[in-house]
C-alpha positions in Angstrom: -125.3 -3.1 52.6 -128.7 -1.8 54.1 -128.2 -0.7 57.8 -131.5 -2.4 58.4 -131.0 -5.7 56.5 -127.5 -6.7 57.0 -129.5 -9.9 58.4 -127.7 -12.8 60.2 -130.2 -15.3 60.6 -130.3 -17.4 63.3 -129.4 -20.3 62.4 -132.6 -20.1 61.6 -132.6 -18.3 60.4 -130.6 -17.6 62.2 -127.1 -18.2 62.7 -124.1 -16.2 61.7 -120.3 -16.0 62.3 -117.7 -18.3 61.4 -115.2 -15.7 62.6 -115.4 -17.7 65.5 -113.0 -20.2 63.6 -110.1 -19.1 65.3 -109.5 -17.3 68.3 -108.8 -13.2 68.7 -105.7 -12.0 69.0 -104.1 -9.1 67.6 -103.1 -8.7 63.3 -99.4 -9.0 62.8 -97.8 -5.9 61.6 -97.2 -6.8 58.0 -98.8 -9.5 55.7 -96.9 -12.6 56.3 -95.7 -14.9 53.1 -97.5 -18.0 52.1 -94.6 -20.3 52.9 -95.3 -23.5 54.6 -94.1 -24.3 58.2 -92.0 -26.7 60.5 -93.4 -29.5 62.1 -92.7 -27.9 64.8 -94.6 -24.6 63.7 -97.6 -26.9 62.8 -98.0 -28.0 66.1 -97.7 -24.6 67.7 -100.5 -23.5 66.1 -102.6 -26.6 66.5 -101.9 -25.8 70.0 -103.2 -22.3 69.7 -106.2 -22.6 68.3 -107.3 -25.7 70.4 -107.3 -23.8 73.3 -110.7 -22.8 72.3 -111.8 -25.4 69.5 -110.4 -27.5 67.0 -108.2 -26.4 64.8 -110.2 -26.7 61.4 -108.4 -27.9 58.6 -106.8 -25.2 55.7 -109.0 -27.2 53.0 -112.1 -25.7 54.8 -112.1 -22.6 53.1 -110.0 -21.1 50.3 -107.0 -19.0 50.6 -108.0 -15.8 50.2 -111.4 -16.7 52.6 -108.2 -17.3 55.2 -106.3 -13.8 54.7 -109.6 -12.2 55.2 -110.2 -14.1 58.2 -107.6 -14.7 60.3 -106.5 -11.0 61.4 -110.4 -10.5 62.5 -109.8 -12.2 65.4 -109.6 -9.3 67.4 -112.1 -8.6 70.4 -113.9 -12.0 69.8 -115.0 -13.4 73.3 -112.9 -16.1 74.7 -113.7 -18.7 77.1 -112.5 -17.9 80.4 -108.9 -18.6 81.2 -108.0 -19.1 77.3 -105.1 -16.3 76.6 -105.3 -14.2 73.5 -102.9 -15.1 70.7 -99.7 -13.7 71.0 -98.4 -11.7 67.5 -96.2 -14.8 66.7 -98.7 -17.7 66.7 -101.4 -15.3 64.8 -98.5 -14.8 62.0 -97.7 -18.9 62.1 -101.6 -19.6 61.8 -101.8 -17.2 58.4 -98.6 -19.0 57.2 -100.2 -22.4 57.9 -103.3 -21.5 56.6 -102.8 -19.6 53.4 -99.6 -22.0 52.1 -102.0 -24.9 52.6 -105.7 -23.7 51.7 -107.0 -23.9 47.7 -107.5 -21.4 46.1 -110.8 -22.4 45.9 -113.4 -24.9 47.1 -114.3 -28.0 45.2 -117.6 -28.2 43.3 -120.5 -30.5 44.4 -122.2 -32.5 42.2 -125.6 -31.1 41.4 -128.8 -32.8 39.6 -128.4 -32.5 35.6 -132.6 -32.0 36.3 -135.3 -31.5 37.8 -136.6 -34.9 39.4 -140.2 -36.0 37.6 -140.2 -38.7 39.7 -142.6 -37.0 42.0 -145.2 -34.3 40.4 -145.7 -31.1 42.3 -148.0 -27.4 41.3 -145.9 -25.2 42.1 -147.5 -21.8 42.9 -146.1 -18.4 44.8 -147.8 -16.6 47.7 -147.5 -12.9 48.5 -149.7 -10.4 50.8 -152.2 -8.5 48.2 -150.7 -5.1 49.6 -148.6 -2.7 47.9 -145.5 -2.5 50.0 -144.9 -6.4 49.4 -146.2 -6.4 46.0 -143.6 -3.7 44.8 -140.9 -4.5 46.3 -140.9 -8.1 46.0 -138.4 -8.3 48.4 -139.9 -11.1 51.6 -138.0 -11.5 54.8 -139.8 -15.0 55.9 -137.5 -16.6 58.5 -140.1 -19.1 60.0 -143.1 -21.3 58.5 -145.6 -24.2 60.4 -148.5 -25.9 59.3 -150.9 -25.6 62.1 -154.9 -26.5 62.6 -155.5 -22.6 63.5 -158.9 -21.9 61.5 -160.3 -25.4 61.5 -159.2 -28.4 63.6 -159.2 -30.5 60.4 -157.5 -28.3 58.3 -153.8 -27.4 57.8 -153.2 -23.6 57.6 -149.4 -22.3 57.0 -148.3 -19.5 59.7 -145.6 -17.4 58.4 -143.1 -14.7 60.0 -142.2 -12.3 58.3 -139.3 -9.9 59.8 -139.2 -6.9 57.9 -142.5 -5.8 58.4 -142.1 -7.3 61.8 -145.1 -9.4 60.7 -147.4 -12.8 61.3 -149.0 -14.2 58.3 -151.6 -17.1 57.9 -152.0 -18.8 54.3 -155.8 -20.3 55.4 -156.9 -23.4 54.0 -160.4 -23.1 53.9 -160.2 -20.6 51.3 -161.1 -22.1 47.5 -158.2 -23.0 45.6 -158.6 -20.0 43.2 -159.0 -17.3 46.3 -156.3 -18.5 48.4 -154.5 -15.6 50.0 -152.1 -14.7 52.6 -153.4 -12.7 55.6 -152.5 -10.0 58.1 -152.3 -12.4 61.6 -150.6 -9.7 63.7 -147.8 -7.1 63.7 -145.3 -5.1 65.7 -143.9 -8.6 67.1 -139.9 -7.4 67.1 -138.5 -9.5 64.1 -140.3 -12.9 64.7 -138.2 -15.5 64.2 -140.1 -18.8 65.0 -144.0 -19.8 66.3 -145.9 -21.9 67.9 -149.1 -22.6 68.1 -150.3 -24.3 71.6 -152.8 -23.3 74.4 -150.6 -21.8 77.4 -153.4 -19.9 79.4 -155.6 -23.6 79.6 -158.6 -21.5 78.5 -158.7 -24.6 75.6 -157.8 -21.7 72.5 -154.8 -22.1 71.0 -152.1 -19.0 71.7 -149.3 -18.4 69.6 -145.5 -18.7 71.4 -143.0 -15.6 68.9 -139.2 -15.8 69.3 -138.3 -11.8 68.3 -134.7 -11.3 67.0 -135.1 -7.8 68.0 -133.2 -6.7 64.9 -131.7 -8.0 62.1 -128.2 -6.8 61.9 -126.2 -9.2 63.8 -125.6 -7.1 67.8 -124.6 -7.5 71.3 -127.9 -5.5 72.2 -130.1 -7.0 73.6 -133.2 -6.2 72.2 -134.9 -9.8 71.2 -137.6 -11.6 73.4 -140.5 -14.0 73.8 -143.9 -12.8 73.2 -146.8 -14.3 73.9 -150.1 -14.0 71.9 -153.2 -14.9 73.6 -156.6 -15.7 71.6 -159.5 -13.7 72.4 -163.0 -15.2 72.2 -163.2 -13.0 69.2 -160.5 -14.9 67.8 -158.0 -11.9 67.8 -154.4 -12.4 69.5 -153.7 -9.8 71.7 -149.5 -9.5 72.4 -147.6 -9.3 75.8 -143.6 -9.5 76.4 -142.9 -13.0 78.8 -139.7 -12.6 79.1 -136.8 -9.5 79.5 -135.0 -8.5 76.6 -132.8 -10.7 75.4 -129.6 -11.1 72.7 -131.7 -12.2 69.2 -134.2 -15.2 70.9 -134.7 -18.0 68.0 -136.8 -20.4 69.5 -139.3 -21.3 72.3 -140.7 -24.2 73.5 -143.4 -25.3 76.5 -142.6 -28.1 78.4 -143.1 -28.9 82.7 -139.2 -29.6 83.1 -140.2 -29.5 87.2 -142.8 -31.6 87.3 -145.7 -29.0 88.6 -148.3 -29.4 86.4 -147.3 -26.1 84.3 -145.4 -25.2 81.4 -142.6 -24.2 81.4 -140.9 -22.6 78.2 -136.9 -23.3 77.3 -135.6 -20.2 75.6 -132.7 -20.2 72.9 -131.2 -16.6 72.2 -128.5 -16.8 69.8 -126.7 -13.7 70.7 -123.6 -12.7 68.5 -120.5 -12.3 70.8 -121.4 -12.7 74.6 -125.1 -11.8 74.9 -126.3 -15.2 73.5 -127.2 -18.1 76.5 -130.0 -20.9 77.0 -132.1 -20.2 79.6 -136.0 -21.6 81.1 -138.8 -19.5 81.7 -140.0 -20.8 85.2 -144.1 -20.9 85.3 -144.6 -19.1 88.4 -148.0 -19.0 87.9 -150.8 -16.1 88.7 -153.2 -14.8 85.9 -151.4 -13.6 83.1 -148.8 -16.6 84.2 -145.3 -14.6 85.6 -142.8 -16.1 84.3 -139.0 -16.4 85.9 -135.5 -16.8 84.0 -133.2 -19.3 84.7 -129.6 -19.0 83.0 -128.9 -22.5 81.7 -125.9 -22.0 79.8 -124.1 -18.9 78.6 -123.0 -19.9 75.3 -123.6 -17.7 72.1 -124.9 -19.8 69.4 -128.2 -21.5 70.6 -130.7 -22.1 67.5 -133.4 -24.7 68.5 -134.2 -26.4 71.7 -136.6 -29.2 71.6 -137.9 -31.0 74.9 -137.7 -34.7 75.0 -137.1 -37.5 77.6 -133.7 -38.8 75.9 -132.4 -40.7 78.3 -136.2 -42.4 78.9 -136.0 -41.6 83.2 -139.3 -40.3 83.0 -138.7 -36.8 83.1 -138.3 -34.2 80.1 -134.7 -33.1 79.2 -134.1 -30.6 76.2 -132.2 -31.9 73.1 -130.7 -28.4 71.5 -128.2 -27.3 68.2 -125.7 -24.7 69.1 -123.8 -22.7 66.6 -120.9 -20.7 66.1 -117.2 -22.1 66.8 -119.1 -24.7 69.3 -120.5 -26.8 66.7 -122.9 -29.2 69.0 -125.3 -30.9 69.6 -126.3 -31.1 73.5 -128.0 -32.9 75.6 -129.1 -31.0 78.4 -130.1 -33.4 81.1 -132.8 -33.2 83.5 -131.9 -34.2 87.1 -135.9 -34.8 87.9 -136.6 -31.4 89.6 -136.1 -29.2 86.3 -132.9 -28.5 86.8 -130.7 -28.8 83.3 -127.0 -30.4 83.1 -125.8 -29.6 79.1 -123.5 -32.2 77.9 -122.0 -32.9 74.7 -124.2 -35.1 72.3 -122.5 -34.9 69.6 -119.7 -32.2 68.0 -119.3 -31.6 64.5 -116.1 -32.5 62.8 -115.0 -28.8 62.6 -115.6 -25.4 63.6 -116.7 -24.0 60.3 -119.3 -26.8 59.9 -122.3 -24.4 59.8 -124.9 -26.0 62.1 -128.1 -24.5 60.8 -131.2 -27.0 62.4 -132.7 -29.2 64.3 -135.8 -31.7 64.4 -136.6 -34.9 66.0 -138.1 -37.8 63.6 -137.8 -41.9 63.6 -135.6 -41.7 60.7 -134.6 -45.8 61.0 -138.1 -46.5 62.1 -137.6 -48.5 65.1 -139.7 -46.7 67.1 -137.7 -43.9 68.9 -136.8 -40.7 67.7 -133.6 -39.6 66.2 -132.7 -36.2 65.5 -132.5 -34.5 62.2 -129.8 -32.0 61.7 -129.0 -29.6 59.0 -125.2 -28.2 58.3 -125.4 -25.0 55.7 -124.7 -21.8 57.6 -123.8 -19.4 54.6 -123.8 -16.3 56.2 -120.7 -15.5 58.0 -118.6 -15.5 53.8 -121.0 -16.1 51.6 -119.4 -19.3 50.5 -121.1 -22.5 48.5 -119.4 -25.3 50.7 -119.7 -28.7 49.4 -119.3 -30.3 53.0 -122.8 -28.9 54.0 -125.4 -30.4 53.8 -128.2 -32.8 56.2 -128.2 -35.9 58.4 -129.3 -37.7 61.0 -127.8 -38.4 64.7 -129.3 -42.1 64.8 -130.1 -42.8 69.0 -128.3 -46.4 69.8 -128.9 -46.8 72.9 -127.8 -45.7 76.7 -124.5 -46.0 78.5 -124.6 -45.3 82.0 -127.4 -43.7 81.6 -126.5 -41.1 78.9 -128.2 -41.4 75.5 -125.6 -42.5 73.0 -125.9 -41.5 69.0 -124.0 -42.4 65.5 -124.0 -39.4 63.0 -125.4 -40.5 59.8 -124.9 -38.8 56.4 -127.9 -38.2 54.8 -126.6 -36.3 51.1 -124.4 -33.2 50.7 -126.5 -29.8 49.5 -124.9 -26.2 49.6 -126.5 -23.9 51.9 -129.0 -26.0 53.7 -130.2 -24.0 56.0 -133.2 -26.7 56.9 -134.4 -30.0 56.5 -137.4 -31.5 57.4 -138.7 -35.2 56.8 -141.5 -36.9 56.0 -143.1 -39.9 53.4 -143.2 -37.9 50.6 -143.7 -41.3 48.3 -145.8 -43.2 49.9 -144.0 -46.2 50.5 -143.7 -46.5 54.4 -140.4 -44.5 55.0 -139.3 -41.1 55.7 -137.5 -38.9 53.1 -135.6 -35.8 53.6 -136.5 -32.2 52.0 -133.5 -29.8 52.6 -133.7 -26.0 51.3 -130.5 -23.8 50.4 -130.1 -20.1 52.1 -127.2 -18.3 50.2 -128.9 -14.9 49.8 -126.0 -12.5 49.8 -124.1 -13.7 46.6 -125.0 -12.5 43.0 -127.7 -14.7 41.7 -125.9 -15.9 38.9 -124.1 -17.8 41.5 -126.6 -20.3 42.0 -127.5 -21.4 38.3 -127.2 -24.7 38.6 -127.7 -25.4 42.0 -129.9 -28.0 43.6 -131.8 -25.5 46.2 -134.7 -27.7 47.4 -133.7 -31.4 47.7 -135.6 -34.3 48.0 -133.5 -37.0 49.4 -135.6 -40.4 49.2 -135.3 -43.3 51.1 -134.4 -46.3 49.3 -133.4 -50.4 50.1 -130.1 -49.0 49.7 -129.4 -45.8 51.2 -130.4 -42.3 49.8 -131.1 -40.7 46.2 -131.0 -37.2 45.8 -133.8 -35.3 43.8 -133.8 -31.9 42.7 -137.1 -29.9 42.7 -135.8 -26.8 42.5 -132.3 -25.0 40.9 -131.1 -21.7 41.2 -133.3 -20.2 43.7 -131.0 -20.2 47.1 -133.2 -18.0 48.9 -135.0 -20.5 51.2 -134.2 -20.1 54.9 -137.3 -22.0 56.1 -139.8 -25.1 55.6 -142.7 -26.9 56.6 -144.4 -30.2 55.5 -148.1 -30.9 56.0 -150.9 -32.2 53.6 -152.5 -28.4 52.7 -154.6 -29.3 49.9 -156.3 -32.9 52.2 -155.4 -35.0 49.5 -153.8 -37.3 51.7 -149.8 -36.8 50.5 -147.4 -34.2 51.8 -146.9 -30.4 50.2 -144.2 -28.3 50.8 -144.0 -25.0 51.7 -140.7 -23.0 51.3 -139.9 -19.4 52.5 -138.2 -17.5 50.8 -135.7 -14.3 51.7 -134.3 -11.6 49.5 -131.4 -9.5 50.4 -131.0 -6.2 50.2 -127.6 -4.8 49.6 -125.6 -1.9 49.3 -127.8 1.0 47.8 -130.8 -0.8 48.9 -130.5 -3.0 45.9 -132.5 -6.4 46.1 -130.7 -9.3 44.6 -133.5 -10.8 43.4 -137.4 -10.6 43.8 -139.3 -13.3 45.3 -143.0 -14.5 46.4 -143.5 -14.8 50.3 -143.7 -18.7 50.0 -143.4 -21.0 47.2 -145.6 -24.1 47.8 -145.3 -27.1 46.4 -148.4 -29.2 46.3 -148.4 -32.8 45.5 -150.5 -34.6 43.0 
């Protein structure tokens, strides 16, 4: 695999590692048999391995996923006080583990079709410049609908992290001379934007997360950078925050109170680097900005501000990965300072958390929060547990917000989901992509890999609008074309493997515009 490419994507894109299903310890000296073990033996190593999480079930993953697994353990971070595995209960957990796991995972039911329930034009973007259009081979990890050229129209940015790269799809442009242009470069493997004014001089800026690489690394070589607008309406670049393990995500929002924003900071890391932390608006022209460690966890993908637990004052709702599995609530005590606390955790460790967005999906008027479960890129596995739903907000108890997990459909590798009306008839639907961009393509043929899940009287139907294409990391709903109904754009990310071989070729974005 390419030195340069061996991409993890933070959760996303971003995310990356179920080694972390088991703790580290040290491999046995010889291969141990597949015979199963004593209760007794059972329960030492459910003991083991929920020292640190809980011990995930041998159906999880297939046999030989397990052998590989298992004796990798060694030198992953452990929380502190947690002992390594000693030689005997690493032996008993690959006992347990290969004499109960299949030999390989169930199939999920896919779509005999494409759905013609809904009509979409289908058309492929790409940069009209000869590096993109001969390789083919997009890294797009992040894509928004913003009003950047026109305050009534919706333009798509894009980030693109191989050539380090900010696109715009404008959509003043004719239909027939619609192109995707250079926005800005050099900008450290962007993985996310925003686009919000946070120098008050009443022009939107643009808010990059930078992976600072994209080979999965302790180095910490990610950041936040922030790109002013010029009266000329060029950005010009400046690093906000210090160097960081692979930042994902960004967001503005006065957590003290001041007057100022504020900007809570995801960085995913890999194995210790990775925490949560706030950038404290200090003020002064540019604005200084201060870190403030939150929490040290690796595994952070998103991080959205919102008052929760309705006391007035902004807490931050965020999706951690890697053997945590969570969703948490990090609480604000009024002055800005964050508590995290366990919203919700996933039924396993090899769950795959891969996003996070915050929509009324019941429609009684508060907001819910969206979840995505379809990490592939720790085996390269099509898991038919992944998949999107919905943490549905019930209510408060003692003043914590209180939630009830809600399946929305199964899809392999769904990497993101967003939701919106797509048929007109009052209710939000669900569009979930599928990111498994490591296997051979032949792999996918037959897959659903972008899913319409409708909203119906009596729970949800599952559409497919594409098959066989799981290279999506990224999406973005908004009405490009004005015709008043929503269009989808997908991204779309090639791999490149060992020799430099692509496994496929690919368009920057594939947009699908409603009639």
């Amino acid at each position: 695999m390419g030195s340069s490419d061996k991409f993890c994507q933070v959760r996303s894109l971003f995310l990356l590692l179920a080694c972390s299903l088991l703790l580290g310890c040290p491999p046995p000296s010889a291969k141990p048999q597949a015979v199963p073990l004593s209760a007794e033996e059972r329960s030492q190593v459910m003991v083991a391995c929920g020292r640190c999480h809980p011990a995930p079930d041998p159906s999880l993953l297939p046999k030989a996923r397990w052998e590989e697994l298992i004796p990798t353990m060694l030198g992953m971070p452990l929380p502190k006080g947690v002992e390594q595995l000693s030689e005997l209960e690493l032996e008993l957990a690959l006992r347990h583990y290969t004499s109960q796991a299949p030999s390989e995972l169930p199939r999920a039911p896919q779509a005999k079709a494409l759905s013609t329930k809904l009509a979409f034009a289908v058309e492929g973007f790409i940069p009209q410049r000869k590096e993109f259009l001969a390789t083919r081979s997009p890294a797009v990890s992040n894509l928004r609908f913003v009003n950047l050229s026109d305050p009534n129209k919706q333009d798509l940015l894009i980030c693109e992290m191989r050539s380090q790269s900010l696109f715009l799809l404008p959509a003043w442009a004719p239909q027939k001379q619609r192109r995707i242009m250079g926005l800005a470069r050099g900008l450290n493997y962007p993985s996310r934007v925003l686009l919000q004014d946070l120098t008050g001089d009443r022009r939107p800026d643009l808010l990059v997360t930078g992976l600072g690489g994209m080979d999965p690394t302790n180095e910490e070589r990610g950041g936040v950078l922030l790109l002013t607008q010029t009266p000329q309406r060029k950005f010009e670049a400046r690093a906000i925050a210090p160097a960081v393990g692979r930042a994902t995500d960004a967001r503005p929002a006065d957590l003290d109170g001041d007057g100022d924003l504020d900007l809570v900071v995801c960085a995913f890391g890999w194995r210790g680097p990775g925490k949560l932390f706030v950038l404290r608006n200090e003020g002064g022209s540019p604005t200084r900005y201060e870190p403030v460690e939150v929490d040290s966890r690796d595994g952070y993908i998103h991080a959205i501000p919102h008052d929760l637990d309705q006391d007035g004052d902004l807490d931050v709702v965020a999706v951690i990965a890697q053997e945590h599995e969570r969703v948490v609530f990090l609480r604000n005590d009024g002055k800005g300072q964050l508590e995290p606390l366990t919203l919700y955790a996933a039924p396993h460790p090899a769950w795959g958390s891969s996003g996070l967005e915050l929509h009324d999906m019941d429609g009684d008027g508060d907001l819910d929060l969206l979840v995505s479960n379809g990490d592939s890129l720790d085996d390269r596995l099509l898991k038919p547990y992944h998949g999107v739903g919905y943490l549905e907000l019930t209510g408060l108890e003692r003043g914590l917000p209180q939630v009830t997990y809600r399946r929305i459909g199964d899809q392999y590798g769904c990497e993101a989901a967003s939701a919106a009306d797509l048929d007109g008839d009052g209710d939000l639907d669900v569009v979930g992509v599928s990111f498994v961009p490591q296997v051979d393509p032949k792999t996918w043929e037959g897959i659903d890999t972008v899913v319409w899940f409708e909203r119906t009287a009596s729970g949800w139907e599952r559409h497919a609008l594409e098959q066989g294409r799981a290279i999506h990391p990224c999406l973005a709903i908004g009405d490009y074309d004005r015709n008043g109904k929503p269009d989808i754009a997908v991204g779309n990310y090639v791999w490149i493997g060992e020799g430099d071989r692509a496994t496929t070729q690919a368009d920057f974005v594939t947009l699908f515009t409603a009639r």
